[in-house]
C-alpha positions in Angstrom: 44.5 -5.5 83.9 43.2 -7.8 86.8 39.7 -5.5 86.3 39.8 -6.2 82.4 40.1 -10.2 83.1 37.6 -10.1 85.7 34.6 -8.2 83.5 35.8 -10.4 80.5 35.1 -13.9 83.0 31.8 -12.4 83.7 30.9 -11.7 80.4 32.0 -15.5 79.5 29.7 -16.8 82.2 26.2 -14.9 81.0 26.9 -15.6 78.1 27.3 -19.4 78.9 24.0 -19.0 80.6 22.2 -17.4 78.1 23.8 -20.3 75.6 22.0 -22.9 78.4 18.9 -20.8 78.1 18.7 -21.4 75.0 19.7 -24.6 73.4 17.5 -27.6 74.0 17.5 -30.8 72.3 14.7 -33.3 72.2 14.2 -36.5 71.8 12.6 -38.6 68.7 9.5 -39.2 71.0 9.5 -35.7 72.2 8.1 -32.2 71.2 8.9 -28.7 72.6 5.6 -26.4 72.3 7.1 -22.9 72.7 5.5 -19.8 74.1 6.9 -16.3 73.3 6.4 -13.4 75.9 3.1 -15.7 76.9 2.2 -16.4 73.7 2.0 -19.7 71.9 4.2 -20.2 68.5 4.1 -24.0 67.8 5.3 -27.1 68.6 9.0 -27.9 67.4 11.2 -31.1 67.5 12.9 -33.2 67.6 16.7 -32.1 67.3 18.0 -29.1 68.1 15.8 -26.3 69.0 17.4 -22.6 69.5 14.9 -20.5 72.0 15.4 -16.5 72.9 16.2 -16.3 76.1 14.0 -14.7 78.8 11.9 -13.8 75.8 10.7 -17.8 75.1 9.9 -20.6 77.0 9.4 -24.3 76.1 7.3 -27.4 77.9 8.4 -31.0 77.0 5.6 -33.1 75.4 5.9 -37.3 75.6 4.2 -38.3 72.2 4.2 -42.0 73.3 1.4 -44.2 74.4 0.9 -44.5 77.7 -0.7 -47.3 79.1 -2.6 -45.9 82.8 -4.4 -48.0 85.2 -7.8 -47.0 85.9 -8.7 -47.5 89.5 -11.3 -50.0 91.0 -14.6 -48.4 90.7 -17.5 -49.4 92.1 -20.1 -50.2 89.6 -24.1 -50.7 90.1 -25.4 -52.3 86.8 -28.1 -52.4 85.5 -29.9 -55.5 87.0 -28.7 -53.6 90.5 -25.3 -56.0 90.4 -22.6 -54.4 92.7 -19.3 -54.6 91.3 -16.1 -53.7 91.8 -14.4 -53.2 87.9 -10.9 -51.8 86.3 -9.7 -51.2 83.6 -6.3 -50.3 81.6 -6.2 -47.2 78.7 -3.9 -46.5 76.4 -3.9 -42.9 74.5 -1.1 -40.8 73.2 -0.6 -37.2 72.2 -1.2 -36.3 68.6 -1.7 -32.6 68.9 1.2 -31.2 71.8 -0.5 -27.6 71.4 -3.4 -29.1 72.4 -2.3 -31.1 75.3 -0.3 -27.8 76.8 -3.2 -25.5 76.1 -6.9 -26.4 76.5 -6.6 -28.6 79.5 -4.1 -28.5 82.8 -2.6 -31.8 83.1 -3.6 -33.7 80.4 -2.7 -37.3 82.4 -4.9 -36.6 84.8 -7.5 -35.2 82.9 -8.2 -38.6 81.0 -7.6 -40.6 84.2 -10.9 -38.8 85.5 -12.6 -38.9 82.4 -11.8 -42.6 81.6 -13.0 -43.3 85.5 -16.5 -41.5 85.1 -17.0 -43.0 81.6 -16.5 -46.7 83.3 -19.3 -46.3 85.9 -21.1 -44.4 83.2 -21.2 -47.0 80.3 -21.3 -50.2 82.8 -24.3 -48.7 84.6 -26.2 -49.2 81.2 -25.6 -52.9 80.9 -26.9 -55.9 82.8 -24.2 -58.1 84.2 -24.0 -61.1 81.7 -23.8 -58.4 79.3 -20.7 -57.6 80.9 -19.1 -60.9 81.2 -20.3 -61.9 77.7 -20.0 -59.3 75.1 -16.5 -57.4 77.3 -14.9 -57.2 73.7 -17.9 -54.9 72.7 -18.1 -52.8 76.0 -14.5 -52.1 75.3 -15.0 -50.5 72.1 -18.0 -48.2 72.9 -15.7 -47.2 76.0 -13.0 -46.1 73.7 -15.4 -44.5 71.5 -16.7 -42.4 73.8 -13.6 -41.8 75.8 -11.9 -40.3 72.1 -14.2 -38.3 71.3 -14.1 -36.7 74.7 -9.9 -36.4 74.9 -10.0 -35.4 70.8 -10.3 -31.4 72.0 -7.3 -32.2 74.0 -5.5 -33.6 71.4 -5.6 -36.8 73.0 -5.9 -40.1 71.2 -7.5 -43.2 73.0 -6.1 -46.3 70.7 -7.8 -48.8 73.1 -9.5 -49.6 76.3 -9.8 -53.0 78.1 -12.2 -53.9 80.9 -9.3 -55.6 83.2 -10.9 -57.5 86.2 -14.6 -58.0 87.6 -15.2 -58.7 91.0 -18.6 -60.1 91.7 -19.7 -60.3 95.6 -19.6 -63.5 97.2 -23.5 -64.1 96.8 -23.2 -63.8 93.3 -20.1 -65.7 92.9 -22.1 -68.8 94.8 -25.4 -67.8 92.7 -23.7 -68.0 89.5 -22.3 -71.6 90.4 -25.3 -73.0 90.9 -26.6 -71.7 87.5 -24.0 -73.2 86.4 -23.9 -76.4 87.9 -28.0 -76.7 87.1 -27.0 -76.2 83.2 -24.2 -79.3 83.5 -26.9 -81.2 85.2 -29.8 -80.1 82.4 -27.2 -80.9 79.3 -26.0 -84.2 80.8 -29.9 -85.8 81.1 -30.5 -84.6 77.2 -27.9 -86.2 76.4 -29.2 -89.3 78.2 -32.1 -89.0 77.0 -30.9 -89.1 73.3 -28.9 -91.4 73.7 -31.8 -93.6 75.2 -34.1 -92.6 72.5 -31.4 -93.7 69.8 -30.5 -96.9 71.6 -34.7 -97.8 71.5 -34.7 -96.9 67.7 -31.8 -99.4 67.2 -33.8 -102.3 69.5 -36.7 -102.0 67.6 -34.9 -102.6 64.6 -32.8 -105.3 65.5 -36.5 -106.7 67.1 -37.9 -106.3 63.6 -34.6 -107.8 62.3 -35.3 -110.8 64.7 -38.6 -111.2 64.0 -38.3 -112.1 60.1 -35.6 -114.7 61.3 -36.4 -116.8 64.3 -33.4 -118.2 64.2 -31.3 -115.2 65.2 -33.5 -115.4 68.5 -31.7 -119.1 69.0 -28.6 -117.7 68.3 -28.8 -114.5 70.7 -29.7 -116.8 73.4 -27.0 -119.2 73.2 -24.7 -116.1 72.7 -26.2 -115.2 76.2 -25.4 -118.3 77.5 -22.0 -117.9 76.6 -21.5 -114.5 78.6 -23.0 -115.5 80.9 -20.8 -118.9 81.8 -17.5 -116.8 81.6 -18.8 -114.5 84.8 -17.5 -115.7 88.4 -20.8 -116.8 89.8 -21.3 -119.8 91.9 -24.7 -120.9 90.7 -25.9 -119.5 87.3 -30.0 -120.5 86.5 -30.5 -121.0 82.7 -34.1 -120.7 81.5 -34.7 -122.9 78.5 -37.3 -121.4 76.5 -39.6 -124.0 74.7 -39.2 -122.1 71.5 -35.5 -123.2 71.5 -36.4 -127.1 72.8 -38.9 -127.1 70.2 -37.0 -128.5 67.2 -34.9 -131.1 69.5 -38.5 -132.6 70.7 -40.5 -132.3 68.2 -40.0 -136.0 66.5 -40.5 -137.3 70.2 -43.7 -139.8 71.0 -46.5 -138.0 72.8 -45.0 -134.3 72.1 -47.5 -132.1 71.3 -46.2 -128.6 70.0 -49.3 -126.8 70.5 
């Protein structure tokens, strides 16, 4: 009897093992790519997924993005710029056969890639290329980064050029540029401004000239600023032009 309940709690146990073996669940974000006796069958999920035991065997697939840091890479461009660059990529699983199958580790696979691909494409450009059109280096980096994971059945949704580090040199180069453009902008704008102010001189000159009584009148608006400074001696010239009409019923003035 004791032999009877013995080979009956074994036979409980395999078959509790076997029952392990063989029921998986996976997650919404998951799928199981199953292989049978070495042999791929498909991918399956999510849920409830019933294998054979001993017979199959399954490998978890994340179908989420997943965003990776690509490592500083030292970058010469194409004006012979060194740099030091990174970047961030983000990519996903759309095919899980093809992420298990044609490539090892598929993570590590489009690390490398995206790493050769970002000395690669910024080797071709000169470096205010790179600080000036980044948003289109990005795209022809994920261009050519998808089409390169697509046998993998990797997607690349998007890659961004993350931080530029420019030598010292460069950094102190680039300030003076900068610094000398300020410099160029703010005399043109002097300049104009100096040209405009002349334009409206000549025609308040041409404005005075048809009236030579506005002449009169600027001066003696002249005086008037003047007398409200804080000066201890002010010197008023009195042009004759403005004594003229005062003296001219005088004896003996001549206004020649």
């Amino acid at each position: 009897m004791e032999m009877i309940s013995g080979s009956f709690m074994f036979l409980i146990v395999i078959v509790g093992i076997f029952l392990v073996m063989s029921v998986k669940v996976l997650n919404e974000y998951e799928r199981g790519v199953i292989f049978r006796l070495g042999r791929i069958i498909g991918a399956k999920g999510p849920g409830l997924i019933i294998l054979v035991p001993i017979v199959d065997r399954m490998m978890r697939v994340d179908m989420r993005t997943v965003t990776m840091d690509v490592p500083p890479q030292d970058v010469i461009t194409r004006d012979n710029v060194t740099l030091k660059v990174n970047a961030v990529i983000y990519f996903r699983v759309v095919e899980p056969n093809r992420a298990v199958v044609e490539v090892e580790n598929y993570l590590l696979a489009t690390s490398k890639l995206a790493q050769t691909t970002l000395r690669s494409v910024l080797g071709q450009v000169e470096l205010d290329g790179l600080l000036a059109d980044r948003e289109a280096i990005n795209h022809r980096l994920q261009a050519i980064l998808d089409k390169q994971t697509e046998p993998w059945g990797v997607k690349v949704a998007n890659v961004e050029v993350k931080q530029v580090d420019l030598p010292i040199e460069m950094q102190r180069a680039m300030a003076r540029q900068a610094e000398a453009e300020r410099e160029r902008r703010a005399k043109i704008i002097a300049a104009e401004g100096e040209m405009q102010a002349s334009e409206k001189l000549a025609e308040a000159a041409e404005v005075m000239g048809r009236s030579p009584i506005t002449i009169q009148l600027r001066y003696l608006q002249t005086l008037r600023e003047m007398s409200n400074e804080k000066a201890m001696h002010t010197i008023i010239p009195l042009p004759m032009d403005l004594l003229r009409p005062f003296l001219a019923g005088q004896p003996g003035f001549n206004s020649k």
